[in-house]
Residue frames as a rotation matrix with the C-alpha (Angstrom) as fourth column:
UNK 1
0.513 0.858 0.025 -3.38
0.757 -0.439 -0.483 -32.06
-0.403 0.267 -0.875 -2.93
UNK 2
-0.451 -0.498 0.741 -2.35
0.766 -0.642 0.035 -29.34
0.458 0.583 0.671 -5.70
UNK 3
-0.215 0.224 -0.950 -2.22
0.517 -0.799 -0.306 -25.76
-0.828 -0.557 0.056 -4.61
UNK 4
-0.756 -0.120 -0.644 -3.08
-0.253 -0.854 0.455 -24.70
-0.604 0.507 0.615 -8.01
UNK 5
-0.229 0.913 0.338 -6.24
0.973 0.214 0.084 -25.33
0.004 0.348 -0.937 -8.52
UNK 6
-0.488 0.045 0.872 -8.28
0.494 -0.809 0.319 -22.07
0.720 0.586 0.372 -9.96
UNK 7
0.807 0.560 0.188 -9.70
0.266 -0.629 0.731 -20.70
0.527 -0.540 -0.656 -6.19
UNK 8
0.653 -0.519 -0.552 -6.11
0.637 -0.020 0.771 -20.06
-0.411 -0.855 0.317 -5.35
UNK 9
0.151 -0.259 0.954 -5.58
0.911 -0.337 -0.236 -18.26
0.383 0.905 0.185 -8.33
UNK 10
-0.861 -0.387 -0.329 -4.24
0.453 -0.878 -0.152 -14.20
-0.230 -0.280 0.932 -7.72
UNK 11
-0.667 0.244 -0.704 -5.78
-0.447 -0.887 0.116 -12.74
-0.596 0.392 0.700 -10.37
UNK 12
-0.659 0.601 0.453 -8.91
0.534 0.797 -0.282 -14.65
-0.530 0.056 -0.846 -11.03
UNK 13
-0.916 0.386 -0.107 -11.39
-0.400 -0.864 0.307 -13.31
0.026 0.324 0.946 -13.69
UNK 14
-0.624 0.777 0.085 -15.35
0.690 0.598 -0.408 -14.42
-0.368 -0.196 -0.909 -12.01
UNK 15
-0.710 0.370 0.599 -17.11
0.403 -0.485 0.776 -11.63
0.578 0.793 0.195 -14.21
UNK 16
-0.158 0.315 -0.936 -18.29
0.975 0.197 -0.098 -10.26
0.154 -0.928 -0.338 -10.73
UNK 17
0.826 0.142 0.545 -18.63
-0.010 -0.964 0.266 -6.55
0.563 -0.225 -0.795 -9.43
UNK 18
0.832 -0.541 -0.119 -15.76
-0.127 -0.395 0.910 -7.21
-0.539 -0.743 -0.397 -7.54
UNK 19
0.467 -0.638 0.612 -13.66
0.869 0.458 -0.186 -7.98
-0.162 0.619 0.768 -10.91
UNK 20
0.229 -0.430 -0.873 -11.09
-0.025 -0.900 0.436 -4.97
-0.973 -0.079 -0.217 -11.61
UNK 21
0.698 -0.052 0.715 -9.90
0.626 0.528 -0.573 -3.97
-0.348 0.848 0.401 -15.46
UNK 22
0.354 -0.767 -0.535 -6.44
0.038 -0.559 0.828 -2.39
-0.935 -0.313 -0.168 -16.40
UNK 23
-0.613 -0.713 -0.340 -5.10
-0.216 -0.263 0.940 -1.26
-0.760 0.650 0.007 -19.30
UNK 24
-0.332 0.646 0.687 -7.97
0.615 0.701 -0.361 -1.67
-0.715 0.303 -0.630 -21.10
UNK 25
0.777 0.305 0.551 -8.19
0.625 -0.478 -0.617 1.70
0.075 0.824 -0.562 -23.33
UNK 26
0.901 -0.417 0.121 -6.25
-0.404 -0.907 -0.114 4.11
0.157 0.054 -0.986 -25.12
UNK 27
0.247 -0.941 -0.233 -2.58
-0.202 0.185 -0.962 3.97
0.948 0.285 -0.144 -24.57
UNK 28
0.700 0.196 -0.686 -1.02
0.564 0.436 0.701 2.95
0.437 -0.878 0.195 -21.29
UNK 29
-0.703 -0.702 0.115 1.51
0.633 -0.691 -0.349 5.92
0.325 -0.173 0.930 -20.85
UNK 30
-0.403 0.639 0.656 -1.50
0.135 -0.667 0.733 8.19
0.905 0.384 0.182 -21.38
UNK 31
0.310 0.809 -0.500 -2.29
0.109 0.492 0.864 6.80
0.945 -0.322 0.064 -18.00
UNK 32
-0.313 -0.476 -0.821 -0.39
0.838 0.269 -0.475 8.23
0.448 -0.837 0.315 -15.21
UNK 33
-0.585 0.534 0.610 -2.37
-0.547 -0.816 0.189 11.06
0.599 -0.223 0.769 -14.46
UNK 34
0.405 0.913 -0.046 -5.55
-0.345 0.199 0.917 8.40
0.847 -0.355 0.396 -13.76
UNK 35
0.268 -0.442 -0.856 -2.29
0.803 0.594 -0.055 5.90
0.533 -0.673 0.514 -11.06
UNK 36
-0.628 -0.695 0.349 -1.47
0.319 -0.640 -0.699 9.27
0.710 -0.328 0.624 -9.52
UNK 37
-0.063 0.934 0.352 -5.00
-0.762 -0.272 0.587 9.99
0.644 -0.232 0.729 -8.76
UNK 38
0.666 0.475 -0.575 -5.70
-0.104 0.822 0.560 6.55
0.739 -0.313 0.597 -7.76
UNK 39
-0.263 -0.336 -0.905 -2.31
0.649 0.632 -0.423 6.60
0.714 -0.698 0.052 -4.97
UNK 40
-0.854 -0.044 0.518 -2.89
-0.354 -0.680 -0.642 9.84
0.381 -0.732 0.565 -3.88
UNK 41
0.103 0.980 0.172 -7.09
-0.709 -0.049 0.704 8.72
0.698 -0.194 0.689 -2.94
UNK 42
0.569 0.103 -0.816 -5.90
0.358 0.862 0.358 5.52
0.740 -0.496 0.453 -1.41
UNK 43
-0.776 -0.594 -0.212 -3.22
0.368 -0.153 -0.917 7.67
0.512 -0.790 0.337 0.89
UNK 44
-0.681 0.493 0.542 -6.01
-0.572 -0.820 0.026 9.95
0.457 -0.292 0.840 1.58
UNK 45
0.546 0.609 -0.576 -8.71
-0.123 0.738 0.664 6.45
0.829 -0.292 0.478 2.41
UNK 46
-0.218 -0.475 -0.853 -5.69
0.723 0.508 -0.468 4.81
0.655 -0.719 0.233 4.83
UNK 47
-0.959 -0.241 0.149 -5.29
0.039 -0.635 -0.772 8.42
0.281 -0.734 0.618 6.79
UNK 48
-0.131 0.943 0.305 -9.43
-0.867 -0.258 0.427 8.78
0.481 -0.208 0.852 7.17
UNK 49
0.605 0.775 -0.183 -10.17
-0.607 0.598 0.523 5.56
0.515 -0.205 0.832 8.02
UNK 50
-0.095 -0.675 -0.731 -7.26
0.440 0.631 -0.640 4.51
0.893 -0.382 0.237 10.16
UNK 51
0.851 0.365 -0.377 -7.30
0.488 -0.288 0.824 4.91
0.192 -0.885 -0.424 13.88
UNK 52
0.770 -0.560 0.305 -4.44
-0.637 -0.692 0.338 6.83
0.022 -0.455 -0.890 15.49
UNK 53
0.339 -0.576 0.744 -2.78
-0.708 0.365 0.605 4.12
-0.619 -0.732 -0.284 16.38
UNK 54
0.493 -0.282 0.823 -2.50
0.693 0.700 -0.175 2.20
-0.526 0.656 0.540 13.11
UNK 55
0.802 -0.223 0.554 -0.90
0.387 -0.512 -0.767 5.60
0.455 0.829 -0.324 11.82
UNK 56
0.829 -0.513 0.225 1.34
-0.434 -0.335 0.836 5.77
-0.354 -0.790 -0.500 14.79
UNK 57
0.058 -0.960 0.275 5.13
-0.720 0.150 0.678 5.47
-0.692 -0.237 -0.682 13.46
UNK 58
-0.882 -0.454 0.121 5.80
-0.078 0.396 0.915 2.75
-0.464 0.798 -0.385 11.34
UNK 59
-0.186 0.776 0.603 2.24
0.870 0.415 -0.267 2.54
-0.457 0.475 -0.752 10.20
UNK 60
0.573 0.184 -0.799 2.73
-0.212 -0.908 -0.361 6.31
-0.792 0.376 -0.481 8.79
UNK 61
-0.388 -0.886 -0.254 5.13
-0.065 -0.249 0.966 4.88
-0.919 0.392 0.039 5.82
UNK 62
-0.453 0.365 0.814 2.36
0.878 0.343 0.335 3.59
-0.157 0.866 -0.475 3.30
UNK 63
0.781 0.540 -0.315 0.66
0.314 -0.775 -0.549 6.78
-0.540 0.330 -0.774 3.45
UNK 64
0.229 -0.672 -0.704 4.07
-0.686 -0.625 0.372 9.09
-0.690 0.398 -0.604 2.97
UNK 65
-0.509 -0.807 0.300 5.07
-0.085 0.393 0.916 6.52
-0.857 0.440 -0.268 0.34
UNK 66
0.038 0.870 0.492 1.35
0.919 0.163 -0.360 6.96
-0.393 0.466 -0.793 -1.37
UNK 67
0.588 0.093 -0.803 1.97
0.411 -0.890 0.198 10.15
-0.696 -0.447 -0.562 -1.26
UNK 68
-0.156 -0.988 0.009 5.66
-0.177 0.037 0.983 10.07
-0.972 0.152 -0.181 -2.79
UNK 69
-0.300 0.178 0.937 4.14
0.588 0.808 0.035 7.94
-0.751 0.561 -0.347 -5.19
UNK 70
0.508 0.826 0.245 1.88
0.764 -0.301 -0.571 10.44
-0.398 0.477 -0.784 -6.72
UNK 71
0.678 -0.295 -0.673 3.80
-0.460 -0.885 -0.076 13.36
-0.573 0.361 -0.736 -7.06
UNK 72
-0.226 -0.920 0.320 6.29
-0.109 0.351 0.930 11.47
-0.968 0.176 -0.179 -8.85
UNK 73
-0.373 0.402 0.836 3.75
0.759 0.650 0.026 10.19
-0.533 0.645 -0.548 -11.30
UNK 74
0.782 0.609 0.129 2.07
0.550 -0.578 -0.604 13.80
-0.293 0.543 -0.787 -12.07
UNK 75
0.129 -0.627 -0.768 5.26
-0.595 -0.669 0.445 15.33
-0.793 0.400 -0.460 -12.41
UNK 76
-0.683 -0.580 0.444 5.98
0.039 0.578 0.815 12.25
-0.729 0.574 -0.372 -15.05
UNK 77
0.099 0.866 0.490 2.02
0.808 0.217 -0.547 12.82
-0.580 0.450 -0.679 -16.86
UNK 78
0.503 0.251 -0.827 3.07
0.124 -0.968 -0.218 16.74
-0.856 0.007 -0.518 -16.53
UNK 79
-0.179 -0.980 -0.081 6.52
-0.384 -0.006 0.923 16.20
-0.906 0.197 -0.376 -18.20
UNK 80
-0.596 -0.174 0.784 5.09
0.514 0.668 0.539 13.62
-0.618 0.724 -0.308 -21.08
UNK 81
0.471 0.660 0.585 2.08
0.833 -0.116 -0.541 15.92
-0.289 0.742 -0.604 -22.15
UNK 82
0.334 -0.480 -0.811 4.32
-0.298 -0.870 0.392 19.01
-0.894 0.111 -0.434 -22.09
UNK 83
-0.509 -0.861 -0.023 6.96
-0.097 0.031 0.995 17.23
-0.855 0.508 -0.099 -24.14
UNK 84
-0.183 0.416 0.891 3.83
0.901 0.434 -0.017 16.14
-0.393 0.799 -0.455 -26.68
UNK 85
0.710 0.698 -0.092 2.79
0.585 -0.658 -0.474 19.60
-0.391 0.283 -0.876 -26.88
UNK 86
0.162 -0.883 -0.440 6.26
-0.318 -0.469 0.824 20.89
-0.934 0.006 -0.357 -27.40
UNK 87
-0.607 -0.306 0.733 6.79
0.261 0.794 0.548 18.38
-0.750 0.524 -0.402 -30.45
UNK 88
0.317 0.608 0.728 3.44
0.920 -0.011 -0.392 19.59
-0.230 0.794 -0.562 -32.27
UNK 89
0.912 -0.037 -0.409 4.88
-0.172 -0.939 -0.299 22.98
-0.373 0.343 -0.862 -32.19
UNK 90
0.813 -0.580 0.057 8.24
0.187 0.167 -0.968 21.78
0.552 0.797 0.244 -33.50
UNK 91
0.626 -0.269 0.732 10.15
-0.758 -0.430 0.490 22.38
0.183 -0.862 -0.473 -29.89
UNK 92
-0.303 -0.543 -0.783 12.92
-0.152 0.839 -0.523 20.42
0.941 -0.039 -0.336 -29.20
UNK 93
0.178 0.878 0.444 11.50
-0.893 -0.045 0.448 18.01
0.414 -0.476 0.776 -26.43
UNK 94
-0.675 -0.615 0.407 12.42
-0.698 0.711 -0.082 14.92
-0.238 -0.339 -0.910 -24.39
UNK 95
-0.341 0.709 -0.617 10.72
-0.077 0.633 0.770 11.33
0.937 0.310 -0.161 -25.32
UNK 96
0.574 0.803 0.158 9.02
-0.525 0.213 0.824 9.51
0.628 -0.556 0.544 -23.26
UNK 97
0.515 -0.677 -0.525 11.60
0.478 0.736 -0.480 7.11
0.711 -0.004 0.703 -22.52
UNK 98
-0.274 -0.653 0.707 14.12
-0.068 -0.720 -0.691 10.18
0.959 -0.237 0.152 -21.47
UNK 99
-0.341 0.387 0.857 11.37
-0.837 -0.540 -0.089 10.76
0.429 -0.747 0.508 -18.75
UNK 100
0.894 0.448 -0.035 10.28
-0.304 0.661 0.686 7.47
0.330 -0.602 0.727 -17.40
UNK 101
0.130 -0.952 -0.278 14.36
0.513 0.305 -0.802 7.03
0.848 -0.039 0.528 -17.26
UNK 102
-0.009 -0.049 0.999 14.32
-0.370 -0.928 -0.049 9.87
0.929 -0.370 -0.010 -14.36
UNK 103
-0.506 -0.428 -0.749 13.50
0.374 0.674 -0.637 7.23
0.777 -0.603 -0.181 -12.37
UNK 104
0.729 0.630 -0.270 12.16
0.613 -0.422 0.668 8.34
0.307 -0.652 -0.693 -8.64
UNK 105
-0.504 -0.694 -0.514 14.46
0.841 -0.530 -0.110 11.20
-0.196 -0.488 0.851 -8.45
UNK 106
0.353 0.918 0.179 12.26
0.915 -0.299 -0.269 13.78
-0.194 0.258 -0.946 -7.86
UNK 107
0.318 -0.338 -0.886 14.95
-0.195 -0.938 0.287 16.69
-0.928 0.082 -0.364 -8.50
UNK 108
-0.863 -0.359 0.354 15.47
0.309 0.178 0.934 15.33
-0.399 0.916 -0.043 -12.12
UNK 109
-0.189 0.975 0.116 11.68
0.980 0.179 0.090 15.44
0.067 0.130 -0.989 -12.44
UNK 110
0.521 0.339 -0.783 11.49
0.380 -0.914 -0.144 19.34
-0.765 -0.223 -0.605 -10.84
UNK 111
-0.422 -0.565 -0.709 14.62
-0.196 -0.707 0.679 20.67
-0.885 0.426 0.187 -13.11
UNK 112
-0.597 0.500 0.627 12.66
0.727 0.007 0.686 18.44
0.339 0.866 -0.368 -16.70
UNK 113
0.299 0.876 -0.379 9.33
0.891 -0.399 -0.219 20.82
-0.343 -0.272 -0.899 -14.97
UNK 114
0.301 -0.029 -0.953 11.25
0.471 -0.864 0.175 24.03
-0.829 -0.502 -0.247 -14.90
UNK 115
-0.884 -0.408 -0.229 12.58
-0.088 -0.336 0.938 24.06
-0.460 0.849 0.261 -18.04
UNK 116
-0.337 0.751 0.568 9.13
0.937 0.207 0.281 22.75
0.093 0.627 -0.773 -19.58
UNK 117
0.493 0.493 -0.717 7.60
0.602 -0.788 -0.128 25.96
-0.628 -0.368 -0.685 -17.74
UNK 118
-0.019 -0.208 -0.978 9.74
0.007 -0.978 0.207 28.20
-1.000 -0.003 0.020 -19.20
UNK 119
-0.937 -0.326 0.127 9.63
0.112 0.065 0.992 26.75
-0.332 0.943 -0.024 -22.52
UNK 120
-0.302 0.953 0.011 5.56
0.949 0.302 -0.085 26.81
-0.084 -0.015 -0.996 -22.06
UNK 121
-0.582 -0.271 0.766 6.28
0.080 -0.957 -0.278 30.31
0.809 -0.101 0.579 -21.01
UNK 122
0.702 0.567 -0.430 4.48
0.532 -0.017 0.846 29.44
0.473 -0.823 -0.314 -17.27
UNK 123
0.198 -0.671 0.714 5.08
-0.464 -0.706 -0.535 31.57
0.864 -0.225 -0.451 -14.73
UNK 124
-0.154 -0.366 -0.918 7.13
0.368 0.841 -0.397 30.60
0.917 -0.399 0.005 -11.78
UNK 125
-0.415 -0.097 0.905 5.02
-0.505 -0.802 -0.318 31.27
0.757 -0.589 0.284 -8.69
UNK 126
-0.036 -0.023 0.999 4.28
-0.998 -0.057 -0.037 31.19
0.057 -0.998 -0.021 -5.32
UNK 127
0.932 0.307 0.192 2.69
-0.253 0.931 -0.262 27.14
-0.260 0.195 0.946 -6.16
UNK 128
0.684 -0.651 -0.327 5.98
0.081 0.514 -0.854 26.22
0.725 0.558 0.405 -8.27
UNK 129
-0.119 -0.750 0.651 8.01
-0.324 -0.591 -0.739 27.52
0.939 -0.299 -0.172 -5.39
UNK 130
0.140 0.411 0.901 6.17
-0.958 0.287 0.018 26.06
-0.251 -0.865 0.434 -2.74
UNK 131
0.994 0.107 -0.001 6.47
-0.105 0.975 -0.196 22.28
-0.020 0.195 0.981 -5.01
UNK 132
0.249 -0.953 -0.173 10.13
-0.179 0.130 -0.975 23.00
0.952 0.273 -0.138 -5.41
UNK 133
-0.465 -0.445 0.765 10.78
-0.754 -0.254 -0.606 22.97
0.464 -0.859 -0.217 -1.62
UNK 134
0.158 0.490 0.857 8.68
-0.882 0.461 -0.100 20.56
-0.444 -0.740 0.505 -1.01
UNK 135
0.938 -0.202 -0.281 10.75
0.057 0.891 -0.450 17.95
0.342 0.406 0.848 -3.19
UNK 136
0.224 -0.793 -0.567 13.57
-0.478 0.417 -0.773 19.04
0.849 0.444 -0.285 -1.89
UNK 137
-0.107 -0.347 0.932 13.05
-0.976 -0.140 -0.164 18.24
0.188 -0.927 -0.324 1.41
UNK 138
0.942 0.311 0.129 11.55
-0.308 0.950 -0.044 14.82
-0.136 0.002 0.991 -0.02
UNK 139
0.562 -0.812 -0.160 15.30
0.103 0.260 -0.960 14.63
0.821 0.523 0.230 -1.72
UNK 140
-0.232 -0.853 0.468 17.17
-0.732 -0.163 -0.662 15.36
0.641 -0.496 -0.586 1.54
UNK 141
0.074 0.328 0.942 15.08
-0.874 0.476 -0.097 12.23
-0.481 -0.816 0.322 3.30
UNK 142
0.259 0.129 0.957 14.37
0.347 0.912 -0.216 10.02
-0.901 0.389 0.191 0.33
UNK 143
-0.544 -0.809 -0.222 16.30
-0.412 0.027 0.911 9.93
-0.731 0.587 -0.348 -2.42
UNK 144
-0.851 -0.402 -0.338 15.79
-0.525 0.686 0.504 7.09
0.030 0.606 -0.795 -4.17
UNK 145
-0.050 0.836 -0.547 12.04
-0.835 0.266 0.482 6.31
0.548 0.481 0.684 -3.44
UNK 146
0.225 0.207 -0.952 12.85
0.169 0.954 0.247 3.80
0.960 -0.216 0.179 -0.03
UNK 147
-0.868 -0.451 -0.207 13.02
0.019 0.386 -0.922 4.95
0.496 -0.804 -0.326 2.97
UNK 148
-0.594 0.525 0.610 9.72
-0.690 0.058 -0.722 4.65
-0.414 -0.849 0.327 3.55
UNK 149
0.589 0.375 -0.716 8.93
-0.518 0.855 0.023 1.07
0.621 0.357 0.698 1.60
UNK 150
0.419 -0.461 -0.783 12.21
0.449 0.854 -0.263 -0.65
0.790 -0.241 0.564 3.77
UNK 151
0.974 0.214 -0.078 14.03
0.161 -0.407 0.899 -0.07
0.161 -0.888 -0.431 6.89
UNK 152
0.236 -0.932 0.276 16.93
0.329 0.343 0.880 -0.47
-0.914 -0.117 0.388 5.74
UNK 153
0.524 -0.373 -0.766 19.09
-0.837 -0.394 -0.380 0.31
-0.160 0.840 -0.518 2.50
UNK 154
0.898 -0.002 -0.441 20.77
-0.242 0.834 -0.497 -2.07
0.368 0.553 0.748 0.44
UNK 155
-0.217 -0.964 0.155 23.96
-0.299 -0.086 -0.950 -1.95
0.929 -0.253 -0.269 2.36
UNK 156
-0.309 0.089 -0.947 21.70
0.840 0.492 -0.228 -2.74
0.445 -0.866 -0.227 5.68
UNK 157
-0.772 -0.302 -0.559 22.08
0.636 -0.352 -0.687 0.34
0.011 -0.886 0.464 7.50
UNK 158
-0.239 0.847 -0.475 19.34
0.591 -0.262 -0.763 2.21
-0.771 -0.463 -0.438 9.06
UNK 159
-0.329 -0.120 0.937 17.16
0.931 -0.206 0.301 4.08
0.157 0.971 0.179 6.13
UNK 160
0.363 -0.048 0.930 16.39
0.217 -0.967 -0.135 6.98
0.906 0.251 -0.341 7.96
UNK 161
-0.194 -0.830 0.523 17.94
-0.216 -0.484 -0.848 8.69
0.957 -0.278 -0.086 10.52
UNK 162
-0.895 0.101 -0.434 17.75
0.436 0.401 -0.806 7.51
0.093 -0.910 -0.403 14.50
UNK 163
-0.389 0.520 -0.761 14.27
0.475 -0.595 -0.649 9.13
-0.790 -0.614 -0.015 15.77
UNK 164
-0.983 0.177 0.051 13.21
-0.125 -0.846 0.518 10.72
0.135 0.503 0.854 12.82
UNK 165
-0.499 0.737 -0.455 10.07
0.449 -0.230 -0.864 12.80
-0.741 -0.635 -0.216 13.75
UNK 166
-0.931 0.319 -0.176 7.26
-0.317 -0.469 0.824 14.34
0.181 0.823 0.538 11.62
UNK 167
-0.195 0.975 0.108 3.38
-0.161 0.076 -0.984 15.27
-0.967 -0.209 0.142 11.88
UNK 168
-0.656 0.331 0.678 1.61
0.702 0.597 0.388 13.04
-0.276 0.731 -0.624 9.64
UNK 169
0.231 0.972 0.031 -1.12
0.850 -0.186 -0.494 15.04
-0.474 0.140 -0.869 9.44
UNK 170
0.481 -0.579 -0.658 0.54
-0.016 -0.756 0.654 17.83
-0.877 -0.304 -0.373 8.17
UNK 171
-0.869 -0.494 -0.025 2.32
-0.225 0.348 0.910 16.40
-0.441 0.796 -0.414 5.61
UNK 172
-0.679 0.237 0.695 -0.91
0.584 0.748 0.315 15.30
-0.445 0.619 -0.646 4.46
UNK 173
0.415 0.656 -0.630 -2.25
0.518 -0.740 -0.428 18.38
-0.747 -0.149 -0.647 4.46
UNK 174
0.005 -0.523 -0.852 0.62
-0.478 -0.750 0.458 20.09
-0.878 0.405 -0.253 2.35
UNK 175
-0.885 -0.156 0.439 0.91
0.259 0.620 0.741 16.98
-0.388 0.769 -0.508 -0.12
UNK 176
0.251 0.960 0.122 -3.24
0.640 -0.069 -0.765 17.50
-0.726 0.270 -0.632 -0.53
UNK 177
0.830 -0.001 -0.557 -2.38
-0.258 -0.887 -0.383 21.05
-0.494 0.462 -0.737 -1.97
UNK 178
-0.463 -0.836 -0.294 0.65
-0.407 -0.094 0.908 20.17
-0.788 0.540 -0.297 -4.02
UNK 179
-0.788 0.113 0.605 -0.73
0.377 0.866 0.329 17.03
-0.487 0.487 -0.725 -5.48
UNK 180
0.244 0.952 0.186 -4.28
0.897 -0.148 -0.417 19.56
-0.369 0.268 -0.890 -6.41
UNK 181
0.144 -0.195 -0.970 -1.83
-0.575 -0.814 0.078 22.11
-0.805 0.547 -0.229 -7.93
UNK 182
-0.559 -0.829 -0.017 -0.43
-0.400 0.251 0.881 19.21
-0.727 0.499 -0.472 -9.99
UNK 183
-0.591 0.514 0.622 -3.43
0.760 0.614 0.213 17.79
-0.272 0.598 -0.754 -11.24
UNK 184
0.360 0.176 -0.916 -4.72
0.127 -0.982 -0.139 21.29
-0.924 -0.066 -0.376 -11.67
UNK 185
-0.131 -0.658 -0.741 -1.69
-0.748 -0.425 0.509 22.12
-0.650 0.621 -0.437 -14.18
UNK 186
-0.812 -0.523 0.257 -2.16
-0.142 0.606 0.783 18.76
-0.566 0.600 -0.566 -15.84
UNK 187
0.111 0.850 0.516 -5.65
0.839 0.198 -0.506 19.22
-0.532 0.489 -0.691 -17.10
UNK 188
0.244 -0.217 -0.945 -4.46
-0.616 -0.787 0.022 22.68
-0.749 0.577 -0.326 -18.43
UNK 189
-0.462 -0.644 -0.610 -1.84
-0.615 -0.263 0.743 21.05
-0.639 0.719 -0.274 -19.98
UNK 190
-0.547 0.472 0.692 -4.22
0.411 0.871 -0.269 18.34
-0.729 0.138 -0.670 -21.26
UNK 191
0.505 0.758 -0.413 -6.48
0.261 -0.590 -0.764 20.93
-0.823 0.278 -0.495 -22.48
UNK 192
0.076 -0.740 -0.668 -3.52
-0.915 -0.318 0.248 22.77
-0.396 0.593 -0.702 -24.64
UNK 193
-0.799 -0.555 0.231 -2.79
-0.138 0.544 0.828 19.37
-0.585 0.630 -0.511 -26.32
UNK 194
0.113 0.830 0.546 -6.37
0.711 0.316 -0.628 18.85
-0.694 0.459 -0.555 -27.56
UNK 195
0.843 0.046 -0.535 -6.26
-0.248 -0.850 -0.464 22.53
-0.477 0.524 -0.706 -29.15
UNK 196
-0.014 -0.789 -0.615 -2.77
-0.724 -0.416 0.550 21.25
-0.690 0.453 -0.565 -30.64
UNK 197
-0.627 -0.062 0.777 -3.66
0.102 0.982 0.160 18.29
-0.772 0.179 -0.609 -31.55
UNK 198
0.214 0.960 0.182 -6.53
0.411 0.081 -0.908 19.87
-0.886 0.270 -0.377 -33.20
UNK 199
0.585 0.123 -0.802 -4.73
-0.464 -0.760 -0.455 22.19
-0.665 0.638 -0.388 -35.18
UNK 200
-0.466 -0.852 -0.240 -2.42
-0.755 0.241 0.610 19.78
-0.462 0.465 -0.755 -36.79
């Protein structure tokens, strides 16, 4: 008996309510605002609707890695609509490319941010200062976007430190407010491109 017959299919289209549709308007860059949204709700679903005990220790890495996820992505939406808005005014500006190249280093991502601010002429307060500390302490745990997808590192050895300790809840509390400054700043900056967009 063949295993590939079409009810064993993944990604099966049965024109159901339970059918999903991606990429289906508009550019697909244009979109990381909507995948930021969408990891940060699903961290926020796991932590509500999980019991204690399924969030107890290793079951606390998909959130913090939902989590991770997002802010990466709005800093990358923040970073691409700046650079568009920079460009209609005639600003020298990184591409897109430049910035999806950043990779998950989120201290490439904060220093492209700071410079956008000042070229935006935003001020840096109490919020920008509060997101800057809170990447780096993501950067002094996770680098690279894995120690909380593997237990290990590509070399084997342990990906975070013996015992490391941390109140979930918490963290999900502070990420809440980062992640609702970030999407905050990106409808501004959203706004500002319509009004450039318009004038050109």
């Amino acid at each position: 008996m063949s295993i590939q017959t079409k009810s064993n299919d993944l990604f099966l289209d049965t024109g159901y309510l339970s059918d999903v549709v991606l990429n289906w308007y508009g550019q697909s860059v244009e979109k990381l605002d909507l995948y930021a949204e969408a990891y940060h709700s699903a961290a926020k679903v796991l932590v509500e609707n999980a019991s204690e005990d399924q969030l107890r220790d290793i079951g606390a890495c998909p959130v913090v890695f939902l989590y991770r996820l997002s802010l990466e992505l709005w800093l990358k939406a923040i970073l691409i609509s700046g650079s568009k808005i920079l460009e209609l005014q005639g600003e020298e500006s990184e591409t897109t490319e430049v910035i999806l190249k950043k990779g998950h280093d989120l201290t490439k991502l904060l220093q492209a941010f700071k410079l956008l601010c000042i070229k935006l002429s935003w001020k840096w307060d109490a919020e920008h200062k509060a997101l800057a500390a809170m990447i780096g302490q993501f950067h002094q745990v996770d680098r690279g976007s894995f120690c909380f997808r593997y237990p290990v590192d590509l070399s084997g050895e342990p990906a975070l430190e013996q015992g490391f300790r941390f109140d979930l809840r918490t963290f999900c509390i502070r990420m809440d407010e980062i992640l609702m400054f970030l999407d905050q700043a990106d409808c501004g900056l959203a706004g500002k491109l319509d009004e450039c967009q318009g004038n050109y």
